[in-house]
N, C-alpha and C positions, 0 to 999 in steps of 0.2 A: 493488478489492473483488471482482471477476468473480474473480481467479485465486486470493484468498483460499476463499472459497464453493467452487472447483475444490478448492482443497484440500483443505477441510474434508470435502468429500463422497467424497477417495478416504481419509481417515481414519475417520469412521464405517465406511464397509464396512471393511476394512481392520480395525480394529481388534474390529469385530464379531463377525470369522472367527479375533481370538486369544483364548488363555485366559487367563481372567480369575481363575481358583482361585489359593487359597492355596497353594500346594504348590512345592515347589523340588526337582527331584529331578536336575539337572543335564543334564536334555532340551532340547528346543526353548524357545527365547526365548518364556517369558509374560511377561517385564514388560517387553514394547511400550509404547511411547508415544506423547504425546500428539500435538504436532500433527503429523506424521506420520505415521500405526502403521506396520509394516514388515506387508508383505501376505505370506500365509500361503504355506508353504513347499512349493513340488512335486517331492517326491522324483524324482531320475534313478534309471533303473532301476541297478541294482547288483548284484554278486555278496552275496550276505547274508553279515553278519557278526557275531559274539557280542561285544558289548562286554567287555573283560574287568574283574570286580570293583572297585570300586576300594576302597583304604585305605579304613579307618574314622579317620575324625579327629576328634579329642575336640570333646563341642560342649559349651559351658559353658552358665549360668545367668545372668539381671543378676546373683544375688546372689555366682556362682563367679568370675562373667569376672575375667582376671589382671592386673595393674595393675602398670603399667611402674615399674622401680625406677630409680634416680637414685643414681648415685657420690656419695661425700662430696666436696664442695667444699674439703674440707685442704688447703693448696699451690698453689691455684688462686688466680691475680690476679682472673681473669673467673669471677664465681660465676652459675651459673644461678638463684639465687637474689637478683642484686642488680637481675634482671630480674622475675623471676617470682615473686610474692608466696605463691602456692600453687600447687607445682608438681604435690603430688597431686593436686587438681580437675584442673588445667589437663592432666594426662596420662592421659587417657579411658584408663576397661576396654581391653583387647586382644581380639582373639578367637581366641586361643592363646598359649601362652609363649614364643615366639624372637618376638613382637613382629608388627611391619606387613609385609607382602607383596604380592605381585600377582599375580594371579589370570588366567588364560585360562580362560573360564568354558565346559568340554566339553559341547559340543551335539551330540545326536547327530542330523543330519540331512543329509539333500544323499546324494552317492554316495561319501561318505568310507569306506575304512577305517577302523576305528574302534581299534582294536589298533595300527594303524600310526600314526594322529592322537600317539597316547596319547605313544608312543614317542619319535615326533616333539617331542612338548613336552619332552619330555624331555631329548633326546639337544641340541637348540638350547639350552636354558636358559632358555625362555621365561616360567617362573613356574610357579606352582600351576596343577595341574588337577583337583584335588582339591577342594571348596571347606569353610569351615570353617565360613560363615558358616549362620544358622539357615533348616532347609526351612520353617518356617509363616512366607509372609511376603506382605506387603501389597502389590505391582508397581502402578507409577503409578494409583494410586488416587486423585490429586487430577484428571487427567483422568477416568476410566469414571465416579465421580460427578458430574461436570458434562455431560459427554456422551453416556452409554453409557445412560440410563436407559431399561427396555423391550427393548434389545437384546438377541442372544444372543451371548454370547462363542462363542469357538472350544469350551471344552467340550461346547457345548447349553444353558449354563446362561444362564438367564433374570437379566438383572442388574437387583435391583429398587434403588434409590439413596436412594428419600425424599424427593430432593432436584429435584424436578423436577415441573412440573403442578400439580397441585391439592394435593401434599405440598409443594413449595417453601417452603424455612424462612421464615416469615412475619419474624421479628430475626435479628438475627447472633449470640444467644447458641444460641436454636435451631438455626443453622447450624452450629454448632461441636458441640452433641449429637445431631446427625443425624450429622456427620461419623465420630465414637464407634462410631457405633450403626450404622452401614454397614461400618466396619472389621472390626467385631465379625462381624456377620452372613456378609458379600460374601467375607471371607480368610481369618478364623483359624476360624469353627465350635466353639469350643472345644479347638482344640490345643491341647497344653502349651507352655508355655514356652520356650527362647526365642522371640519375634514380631520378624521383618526390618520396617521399613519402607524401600519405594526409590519414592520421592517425586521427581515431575520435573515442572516448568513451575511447576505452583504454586506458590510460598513459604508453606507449610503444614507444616513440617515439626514444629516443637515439638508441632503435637496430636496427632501419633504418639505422642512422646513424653510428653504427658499423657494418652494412651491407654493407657500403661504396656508400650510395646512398649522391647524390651529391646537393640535394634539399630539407629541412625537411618544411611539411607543416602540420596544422592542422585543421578538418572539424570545426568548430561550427552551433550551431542554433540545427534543428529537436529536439530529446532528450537527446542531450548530455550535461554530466556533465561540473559543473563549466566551464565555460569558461576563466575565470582569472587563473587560474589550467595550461589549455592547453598552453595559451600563455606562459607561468614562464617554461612549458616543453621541448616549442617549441623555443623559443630564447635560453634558457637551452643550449639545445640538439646545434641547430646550433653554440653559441658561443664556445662550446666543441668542435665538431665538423668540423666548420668552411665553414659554407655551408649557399646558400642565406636560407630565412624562408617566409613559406606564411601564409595566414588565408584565408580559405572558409567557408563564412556564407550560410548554407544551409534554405530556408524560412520552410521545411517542418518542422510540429508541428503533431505530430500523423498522423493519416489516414487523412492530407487536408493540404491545399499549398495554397497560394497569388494567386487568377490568376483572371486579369482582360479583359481577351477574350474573347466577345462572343460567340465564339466556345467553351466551354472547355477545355483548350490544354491536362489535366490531367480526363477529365470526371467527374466523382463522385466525385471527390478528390481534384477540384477545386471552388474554392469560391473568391469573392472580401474580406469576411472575416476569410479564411482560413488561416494558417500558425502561422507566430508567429507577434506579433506586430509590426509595422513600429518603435516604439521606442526601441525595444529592437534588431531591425537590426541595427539603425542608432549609438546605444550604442555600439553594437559591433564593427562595420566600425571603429568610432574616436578609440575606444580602441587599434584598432587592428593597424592602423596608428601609433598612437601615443607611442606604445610598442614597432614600428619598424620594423613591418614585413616589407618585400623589397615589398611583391605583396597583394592587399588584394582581396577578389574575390566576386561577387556577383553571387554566383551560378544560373543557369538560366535567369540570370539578363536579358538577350535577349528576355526572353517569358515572363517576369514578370514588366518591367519597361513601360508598354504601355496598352491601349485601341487600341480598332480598329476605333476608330474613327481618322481620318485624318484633318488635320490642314496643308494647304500649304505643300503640298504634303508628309508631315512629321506621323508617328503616335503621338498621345495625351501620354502625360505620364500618370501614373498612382502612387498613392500615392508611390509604390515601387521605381516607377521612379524619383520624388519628392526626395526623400532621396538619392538616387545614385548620383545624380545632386550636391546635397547639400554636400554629403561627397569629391566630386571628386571636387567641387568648392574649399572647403579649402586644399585639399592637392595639390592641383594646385597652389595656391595663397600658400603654405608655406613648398616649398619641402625643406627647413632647420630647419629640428623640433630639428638637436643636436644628442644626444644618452639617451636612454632609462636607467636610474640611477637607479641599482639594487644593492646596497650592500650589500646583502644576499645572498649567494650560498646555495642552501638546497643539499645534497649531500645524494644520494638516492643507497642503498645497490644493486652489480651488478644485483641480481636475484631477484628481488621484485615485478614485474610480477603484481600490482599495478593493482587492480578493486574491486566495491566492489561487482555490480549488485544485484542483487536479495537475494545474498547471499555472504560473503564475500569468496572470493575464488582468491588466487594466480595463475595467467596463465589458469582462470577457471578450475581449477582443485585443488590445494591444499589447502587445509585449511589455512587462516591466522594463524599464527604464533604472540606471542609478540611484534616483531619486525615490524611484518605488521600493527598488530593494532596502535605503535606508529605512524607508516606514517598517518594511517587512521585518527586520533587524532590531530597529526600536522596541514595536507591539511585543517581539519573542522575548526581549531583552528582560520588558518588565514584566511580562504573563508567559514565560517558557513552555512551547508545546502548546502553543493555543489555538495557532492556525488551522490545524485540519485534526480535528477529532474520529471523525469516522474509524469504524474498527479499532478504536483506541480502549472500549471499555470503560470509557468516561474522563477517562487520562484526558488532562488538559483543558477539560468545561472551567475548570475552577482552579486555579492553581497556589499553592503557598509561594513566597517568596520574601524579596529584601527591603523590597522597593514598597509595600504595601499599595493600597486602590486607593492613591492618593492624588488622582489625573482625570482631567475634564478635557475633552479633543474638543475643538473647533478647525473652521475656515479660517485661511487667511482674511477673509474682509471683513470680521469681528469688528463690530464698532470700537470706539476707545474706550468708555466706557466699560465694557467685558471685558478687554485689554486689561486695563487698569485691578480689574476684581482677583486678579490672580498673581500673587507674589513673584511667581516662576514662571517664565514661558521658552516654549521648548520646541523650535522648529524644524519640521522635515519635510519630506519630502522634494518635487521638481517645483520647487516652491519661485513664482519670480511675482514680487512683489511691487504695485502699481506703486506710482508718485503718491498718491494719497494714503497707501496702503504705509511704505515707506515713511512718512511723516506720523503715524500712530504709534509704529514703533519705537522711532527716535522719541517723543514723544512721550510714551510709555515709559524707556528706562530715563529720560531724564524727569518722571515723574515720582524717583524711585524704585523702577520693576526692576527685576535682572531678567534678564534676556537670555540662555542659551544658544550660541550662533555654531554651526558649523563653517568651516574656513570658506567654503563652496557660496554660500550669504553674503559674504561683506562686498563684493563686489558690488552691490547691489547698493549701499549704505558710503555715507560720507568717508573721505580716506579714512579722518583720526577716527571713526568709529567704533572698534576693536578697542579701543586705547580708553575707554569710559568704564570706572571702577564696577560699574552694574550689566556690566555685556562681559560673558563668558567665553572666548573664544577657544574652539577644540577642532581635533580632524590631523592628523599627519597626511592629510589628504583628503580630494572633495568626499562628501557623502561617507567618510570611513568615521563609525562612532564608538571605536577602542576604547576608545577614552573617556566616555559618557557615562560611564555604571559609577565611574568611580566619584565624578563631578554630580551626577546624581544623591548618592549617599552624600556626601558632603554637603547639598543644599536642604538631605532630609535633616539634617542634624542641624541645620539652624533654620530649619520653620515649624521642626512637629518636636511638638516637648515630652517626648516617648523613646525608649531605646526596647531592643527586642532581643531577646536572648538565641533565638531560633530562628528561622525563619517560616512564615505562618502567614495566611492572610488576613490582613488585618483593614479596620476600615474608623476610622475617628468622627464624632459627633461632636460637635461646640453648642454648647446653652450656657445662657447665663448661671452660672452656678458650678458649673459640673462638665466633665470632659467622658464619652462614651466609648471606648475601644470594644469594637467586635471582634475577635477570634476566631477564625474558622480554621478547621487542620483538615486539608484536600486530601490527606495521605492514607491511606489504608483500605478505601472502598471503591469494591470494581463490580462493574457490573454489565454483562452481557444481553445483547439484544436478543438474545437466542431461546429464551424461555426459562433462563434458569436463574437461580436466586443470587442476589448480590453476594459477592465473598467481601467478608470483611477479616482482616489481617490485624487484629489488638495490638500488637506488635508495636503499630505505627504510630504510636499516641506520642505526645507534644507537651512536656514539661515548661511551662512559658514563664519567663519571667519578665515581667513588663515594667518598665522603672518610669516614672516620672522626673522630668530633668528641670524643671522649669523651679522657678521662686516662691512659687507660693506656699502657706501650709497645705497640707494635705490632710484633709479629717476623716474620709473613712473609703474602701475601695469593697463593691459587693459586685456578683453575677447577678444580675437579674432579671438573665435567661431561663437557666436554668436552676440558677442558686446553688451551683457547687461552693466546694470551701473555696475562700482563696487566702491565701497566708502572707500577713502584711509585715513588708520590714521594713520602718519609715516610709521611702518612696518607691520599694521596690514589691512589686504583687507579683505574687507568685502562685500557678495553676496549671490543674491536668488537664489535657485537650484531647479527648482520646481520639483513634481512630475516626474520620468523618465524624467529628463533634466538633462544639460549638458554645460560645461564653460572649455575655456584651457585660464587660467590667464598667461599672460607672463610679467615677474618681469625683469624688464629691471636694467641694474647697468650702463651701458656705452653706 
């Protein structure tokens, strides 16, 4: 606890000294986070330089943003349709027309050239430096209202929260229109249209999106929880919703950052072995990709993808830069990944206010409840160790397992509609369900859904309800899910036409043609905030055999990540995973 409290106290300052405004003008990093902030930045002296203009890039509206189109499935064995019941929901706005990209997000700080940086992204291939996504936006806002209250951010600006003292939301329905009513005030001011939200640590992200903000994003990297968590919140939250979805990988790791400038661009805080490891960014990147985020981000990627050494009037990259290159090479070469196959809706009680931090605590303030600990139980069940990473060494950002990231969270008040798009729905939490709420459901499985109910539920639901061949019902008691690993596995084996030899994180794409399994192996690489280089353990590598169960032929299976071998027996593929490595098998039928 002493070196928790150490932390906490260089996050308060630290975060005190950044900005906390709504504003995004592709400057210095304001949306710092939570339990770490990144401490404020001390320019090296420098020759001055004029950043030059950049593009204007069209920014849309929720009601303009462009909506990915889908081939006819004519002549097609594998229809993305014999997977995906609605593939329009399930294929979130965009936030431009040539579809999802990745982004090196231009900062202009440190003793960079800035004309040269520019060029530099360029002449490598590193991604966008331009960004598309909207300037009025909300930066971890689920930290500055739990901790920043009274402070001054980096602008001067007094952060008042509501949420803290003698304002502290007295219920959690309060808590949730405070939360509103802070967005409103603390970010947007009355902006126009579109509103970013980039939400890290807390699992709060749908009241963004019932805030009616038109962009749901989430931080990862520094010391935020699971990352597989975020994503399943944040595709969640947008397919509910119906709004583009990003991921920003932030490099800081405790009190130190990636930086390979001769100047410092962060001072003390910078190191070539500072941050978090190059494997566990480049994990996240394919992840974040291949889940479907429209935008993925490499936070500061402009101060971190280079040396100052010069090469043909270019800068040198830098192992950061090495990985940007690498990620935006395959999403270049394969902007048709399909859609991200989650047939699991986890359906999360409206006021669950979801953290566990230090201590468990609802909208840091209420004591977990029954209901909270099932969520808490659930989340661990399918992403083991993922709730509190801090001084973990990376343990748990990403985790292998059985269950695979095949789960999209929402609200209870899901339309029927989003109901309906997901084969499995899986509910928890202090969940008590309106009349109308109530009716989707029934609704739902006599629509054909299954419904997983815990015994705690039916209360709520017509007597014979339980008694309906598409309602699951489990629990030797309220809120106890003993029994849910096992009814889980059984409904992976009659919705995903994959068996897994190992256990591995895995993550499935459906397109017309062809079926995409990603492989990531979480196991072997650690790495310390402390300044010292990643240990990687070879040891820990992942023999996988991945089988195909379904009826169709099978004409050919290749990596076309990295283009390892993979050795095919009929329908069974088989491949090395080594330590923090990585393979997107693509199961071709036609």
């Amino acid at each position: 606890m002493k070196l928790k409290r150490i932390f906490l106290s260089f996050i308060l300052f630290a975060l005190a000294l950044s900005s906390c405004t709504g504003t995004a003008d592709n400057s210095a990093p304001d949306d710092t986070t939570a339990a770490d902030q990144e401490p404020p930045v001390t320019p090296a002296p420098a020759e001055e330089t004029s950043p030059p203009p950049p593009p204007e890039p069209i920014i849309y509206t929720k009601d303009t943003y462009p909506k990915p189109v889908f081939g006819s499935d004519v002549g097609y064995n594998l229809k993305l349709s014999d997977f995906v019941s609605n593939p329009v929901l399930w294929g979130t706005p965009m936030l431009r027309e040539s579809g999802a990209y990745f982004e090196v997000r231009f900062d202009k700080n440190g003793s960079w050239d800035f004309e040269v940086t520019e060029k530099s992204i360029e002449y490598h291939k590193l991604g966008e430096h331009v960004s598309y996504r909207p300037a009025a936006h909300a930066a971890e806002w689920g930290y500055s209202i739990t901790h920043l209250d009274g402070l001054i951010d980096g602008a001067g600006m007094e952060i008042k929260t509501g949420f803290a003292g003698e304002d502290a939301p007295k219920t959690r329905q309060e808590a949730v229109e405070k939360i509103w009513d802070y967005l409103q005030r603390q970010y947007i001011k009355g902006a126009d249209h579109p509103w970013e939200s980039i939400n890290g640590h807390y699992p709060w992200h749908h009241y963004a999106g019932e805030a009616g903000f038109d962009v749901l994003g989430s931080e990862i990297g520094e010391n935020i929880n699971n990352y597989q968590w975020h994503i399943a919140l944040t595709r969640g939250a947008a397919r509910q919703y119906q709004t583009p979805w990003t991921m920003d990988f932030s490099n800081w790791h405790g009190p130190s950052v990636g930086d390979w400038n001769d100047v410092p661009t962060w001072g003390i805080y910078s190191n070539p072995d500072g941050g978090h490891s190059m494997s566990l960014m480049e994990r996240s990147y394919l992840m974040s990709y291949m889940a479907g985020a429209d935008c993925t981000v490499a936070e500061g990627g402009s101060l971190m993808c280079f040396t100052k050494n010069i090469v043909d009037v270019h800068y040198e990259l830098s192992p950061y830069g090495e990985v940007c290159r690498k990620i935006n090479a395959f999403i270049t070469a394969n902007p048709d990944i399909g859609l991200g196959y989650t047939p699991f809706g986890i359906v999360l009680d409206y006021y669950h206010g979801s953290y566990p931090g230090f201590e468990r605590k609802a909208f840091h303030h209420f004591p977990y409840d029954a209901g909270d600990n099932m969520t808490w139980r659930l989340i661990n069940m399918i992403w083991p160790g993922g709730w509190e990473v801090m001084e973990k060494k990376e343990v748990g950002t990403m985790v292998n397992g059985p269950y695979g990231d095949l789960f999209d969270v929402m609200l209870q008040n899901a339309s029927q509609e989003v109901l309906n798009s997901y084969p499995v729905l899986i509910l928890t939490g202090s969940l008590v369900p309106s009349n109308e709420e109530i009716t989707r459901y029934v609704e739902y499985v006599n629509q054909g859904g299954t419904l997983i109910l815990n015994t705690v539920y039916l209360q709520y639901f017509p007597s014979d309800f339980g008694d309906n061949e598409n309602v699951i019902v489990y629990g030797e008691e309220d809120y106890n899910i003993s029994e849910l690993g096992e009814i889980l596995l059984a409904q992976i084996e009659r919705f995903v036409p994959f068996t897994f030899s190992t256990d591995i994180q895995y993550l499935i794409n459906v397109k017309n043609g062809s079926l995409l399994v990603t492989l990531i192996n979480n196991d072997g690489v650690r790495k310390h905030h402390d300044m010292t280089p990643a240990v990687i353990d070879e040891s820990k590598f992942r023999d996988v055999i991945v089988t195909y169960t379904g009826n169709l032929a099978l004409k050919s299976v290749a990596d076309i990540y990295n283009g390892q071998d993979v050795s095919l027996d009929r329908t069974a593929a088989s491949i090395t995973i080594p330590a923090g490595g990585m393979a997107v098998l693509e199961f071709k039928f036609d």
